[in-house]
N, C-alpha and C positions, 0 to 999 in steps of 0.2 A: 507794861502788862505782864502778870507774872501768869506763872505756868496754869496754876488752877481756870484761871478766865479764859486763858485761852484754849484749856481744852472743852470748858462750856462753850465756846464759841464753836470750835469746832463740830461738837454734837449739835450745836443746836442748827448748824449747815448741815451736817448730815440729815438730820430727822427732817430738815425744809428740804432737800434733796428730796428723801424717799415720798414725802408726802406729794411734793409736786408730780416723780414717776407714777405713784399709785395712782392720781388725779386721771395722768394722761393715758393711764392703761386702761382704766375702766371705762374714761368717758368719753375714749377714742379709739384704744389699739382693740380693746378687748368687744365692740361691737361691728367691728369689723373682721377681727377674726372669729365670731360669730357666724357674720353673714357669711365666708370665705367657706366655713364648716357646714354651713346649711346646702350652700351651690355645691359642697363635693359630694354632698351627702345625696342630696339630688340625682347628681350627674352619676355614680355610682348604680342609684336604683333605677334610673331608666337605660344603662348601660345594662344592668341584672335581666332587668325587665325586656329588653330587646334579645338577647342571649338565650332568654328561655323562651322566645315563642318560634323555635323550631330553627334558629338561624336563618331569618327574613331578612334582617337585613345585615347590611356590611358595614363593619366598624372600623376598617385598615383605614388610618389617615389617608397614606398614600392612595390609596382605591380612593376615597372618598372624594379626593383633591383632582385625583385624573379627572374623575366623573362630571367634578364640578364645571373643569376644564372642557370636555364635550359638550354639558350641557350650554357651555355660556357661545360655545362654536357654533353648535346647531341652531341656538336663538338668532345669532347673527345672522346666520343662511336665513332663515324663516323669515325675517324680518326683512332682509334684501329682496325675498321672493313677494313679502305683501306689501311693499313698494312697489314693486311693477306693478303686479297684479293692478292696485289701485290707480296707479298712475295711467296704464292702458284703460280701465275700465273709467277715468275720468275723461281721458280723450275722446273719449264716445259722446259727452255733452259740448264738446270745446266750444263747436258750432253757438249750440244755444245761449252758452252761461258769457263767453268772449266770441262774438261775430265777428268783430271788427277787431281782433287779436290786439290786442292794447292792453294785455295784462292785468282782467278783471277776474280779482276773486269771487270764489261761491259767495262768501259774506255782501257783499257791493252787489251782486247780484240778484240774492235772493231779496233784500231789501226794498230794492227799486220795482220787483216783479209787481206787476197790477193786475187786477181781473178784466180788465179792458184787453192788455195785451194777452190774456190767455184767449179772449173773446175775437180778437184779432187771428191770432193762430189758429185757432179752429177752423175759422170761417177759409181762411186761405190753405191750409193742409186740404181739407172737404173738399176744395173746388179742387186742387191740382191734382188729388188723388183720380176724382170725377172724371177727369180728362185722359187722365191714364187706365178708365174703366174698373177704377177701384169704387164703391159706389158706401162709403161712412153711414151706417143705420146706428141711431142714436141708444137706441136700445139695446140692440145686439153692443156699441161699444161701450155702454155704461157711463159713458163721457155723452156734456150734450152741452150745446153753446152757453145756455145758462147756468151751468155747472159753479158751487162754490166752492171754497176750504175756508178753514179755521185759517183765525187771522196769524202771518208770521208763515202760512205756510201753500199760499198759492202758487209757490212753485213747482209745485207738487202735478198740480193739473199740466204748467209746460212740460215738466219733466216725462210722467205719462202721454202725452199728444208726441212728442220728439220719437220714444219707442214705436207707437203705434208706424207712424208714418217711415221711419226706418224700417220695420219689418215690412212693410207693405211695400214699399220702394224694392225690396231685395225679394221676395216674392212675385212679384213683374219683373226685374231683369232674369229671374230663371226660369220664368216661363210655369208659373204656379200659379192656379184657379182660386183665388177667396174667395168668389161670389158665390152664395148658394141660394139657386131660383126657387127651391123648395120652401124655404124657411119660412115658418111662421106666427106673427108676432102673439105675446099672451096674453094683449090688451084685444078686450072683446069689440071696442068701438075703435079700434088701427084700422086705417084705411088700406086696403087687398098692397103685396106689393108689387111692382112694376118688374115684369119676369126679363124684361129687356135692360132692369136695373138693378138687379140683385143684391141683395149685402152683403157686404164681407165681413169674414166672419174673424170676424177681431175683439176683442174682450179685453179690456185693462181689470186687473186683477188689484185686491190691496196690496197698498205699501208695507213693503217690511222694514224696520228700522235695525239694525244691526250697534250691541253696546258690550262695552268689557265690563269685568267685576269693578276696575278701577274708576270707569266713568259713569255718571247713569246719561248722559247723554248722548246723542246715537251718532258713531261716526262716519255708517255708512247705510244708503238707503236704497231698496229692491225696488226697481216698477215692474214689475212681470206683466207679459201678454199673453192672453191664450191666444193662437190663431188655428183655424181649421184650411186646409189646403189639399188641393186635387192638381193631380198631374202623375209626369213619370214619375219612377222611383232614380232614376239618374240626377231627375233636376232635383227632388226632396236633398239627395245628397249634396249635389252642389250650393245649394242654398245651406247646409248644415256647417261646411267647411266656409264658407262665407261669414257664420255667421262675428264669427272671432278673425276676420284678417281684413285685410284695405282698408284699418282707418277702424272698425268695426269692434266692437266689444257687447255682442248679445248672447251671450252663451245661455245654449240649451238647459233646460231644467226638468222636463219631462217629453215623453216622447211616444206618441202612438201610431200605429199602421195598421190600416187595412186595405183589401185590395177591393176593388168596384168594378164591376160588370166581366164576375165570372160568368162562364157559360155552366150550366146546372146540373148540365147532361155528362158535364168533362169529368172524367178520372180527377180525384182531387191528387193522384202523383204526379199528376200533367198540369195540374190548374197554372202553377210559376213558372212555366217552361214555352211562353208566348215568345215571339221573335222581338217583339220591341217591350217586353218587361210589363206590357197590361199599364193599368193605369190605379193608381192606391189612392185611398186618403188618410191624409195622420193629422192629428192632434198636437200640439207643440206648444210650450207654455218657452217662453224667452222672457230673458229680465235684460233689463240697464241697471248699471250700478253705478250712484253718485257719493261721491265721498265727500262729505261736507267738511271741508277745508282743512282735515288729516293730514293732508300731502304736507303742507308745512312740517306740523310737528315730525312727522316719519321722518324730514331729511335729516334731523338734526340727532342729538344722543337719542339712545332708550330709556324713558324714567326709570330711574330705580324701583324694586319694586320690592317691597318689604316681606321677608321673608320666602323668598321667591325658589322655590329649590326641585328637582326632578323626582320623579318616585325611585325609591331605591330598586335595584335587580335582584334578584336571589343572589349570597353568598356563595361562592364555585363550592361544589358539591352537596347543595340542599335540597 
């Protein structure tokens, strides 16, 4: 090979060299460093664009990273707090959902529920309550033996029957009056009621379903009860402090008082100043809360959650 050939050879590897780099710059490096120049160009103007609305927010990494840091501590407190919460407020059906504690979930539970057995519970709640001088008007509780739900979801009626009869159970041991002989019904053909049997004054209210952005299905669900009650204001208290301990997870939700059989004639600075506190009635709406098979998922990680970040603070000195 003499010298002329091989320096054609030479150029013609160089020019397949450049032709190949040009290849790879354009129809690879160069729309990448493209995209690379669009993302700074970006990050630049919404850096501009945060700067100039008054110094809102903070753009120190290190601030940024502490925060992040707090924020991911606080989730964990939060998160270990709506675990008990839930797990207290599940122990309040334990009774119902595992009797015989043999380690049945809400799922196995709600499945097997029948309208026979809410039919069953009624009938037996009514009579135990009857003998304790609780006297269940069908009306007054909105519940009534023939009572149905949508299917998938009659454990809804156990669920409200279980409240009922707990708050009524713990208003007889503090020595609190449901019955009211006055009451009367709004059906014009209701037979007079028996003033020796009074109803009490219990009300299951609607279900509230409780759901996150991430889920649409509800993971926890409200029975609330109105009950109306007469007595001291000693026992109201003690029945209030009840309603969350021994076992108990009925926490208050609204709360009324009034007092009953003032004297007319009395100084109203003197009205509260009886030797045994007078006698009031309040108002009280109480819920149970079922958590429909959460607990599981809570013991375990927290899903990730995409894009998941705290509101920024004012920058020190804005």
């Amino acid at each position: 090979m003499n010298v002329v050939e091989l320096q054609k050879n030479l150029a013609a590897t160089a020019i397949f060299i450049l032709l190949v780099a040009g290849g790879v710059y354009f129809l690879s490096l160069r729309p990448i460093m493209e995209a690379n120049d669009k993302i700074r160009e970006d990050i630049t103007n919404v850096q501009n664009k945060l700067r100039g609305e008054s110094r809102k927010w903070e753009l120190n990494p290190r601030f940024l990273s502490e925060l992040k840091r707090q924020y991911d501590r606080h989730r964990q407190g939060t998160r270990k707090l709506l675990f008990a919460v839930l797990k207290k407020a599940d122990g309040e059906f334990k009774n119902l959902v595992d009797p015989n504690d043999i380690g049945l979930k809400f799922a196995s539970w709600k499945a097997g529920v029948t309208l026979f057995e809410y039919q069953e519970m009624f009938l037996k709640i009514k009579d135990e309550l009857a003998r304790q001088n609780i006297y269940l008007n069908e009306e007054v509780l909105g519940l009534e033996e023939g009572s149905s739900a949508p299917r998938g979801y009659t454990y809804r009626l156990l669920a409200r029957l279980h409240v009922v009869e707990q708050l009524a159970r713990l208003c007889r041991k503090h020595g609190l009056q449901l019955g009211n002989p006055n009451w009367q019904s709004a059906k014009p053909d209701a037979p007079p009621i028996d003033r020796k049997r009074p109803p009490a004054m219990l009300t299951v209210l609607p279900v509230r379903a409780y759901v996150t952005d991430a889920r649409t299905k509800s993971y926890v669900e409200e029975f609330p009860v109105q009950l109306i009650v007469r007595g001291k204001l000693g026992n109201l208290c003690q029945l209030l402090q009840n309603l969350t301990d021994e076992g108990h997870f009925l926490p208050l939700d609204r709360l009324e008082i009034r007092r009953i059989g003032i004297d007319k004639y009395q100084k109203p600075a003197y009205r509260f100043r009886t030797k045994d506190g007078g006698e009031i009635e309040a108002r009280l709406i109480c819920s149970g809360f079922l958590a429909l098979g959460a607990l599981d998922k809570l013991e375990g990680e927290p899903e990730k959650e995409e894009g998941a970040f705290p509101k920024m603070p004012r920058a020190p000195g804005a």
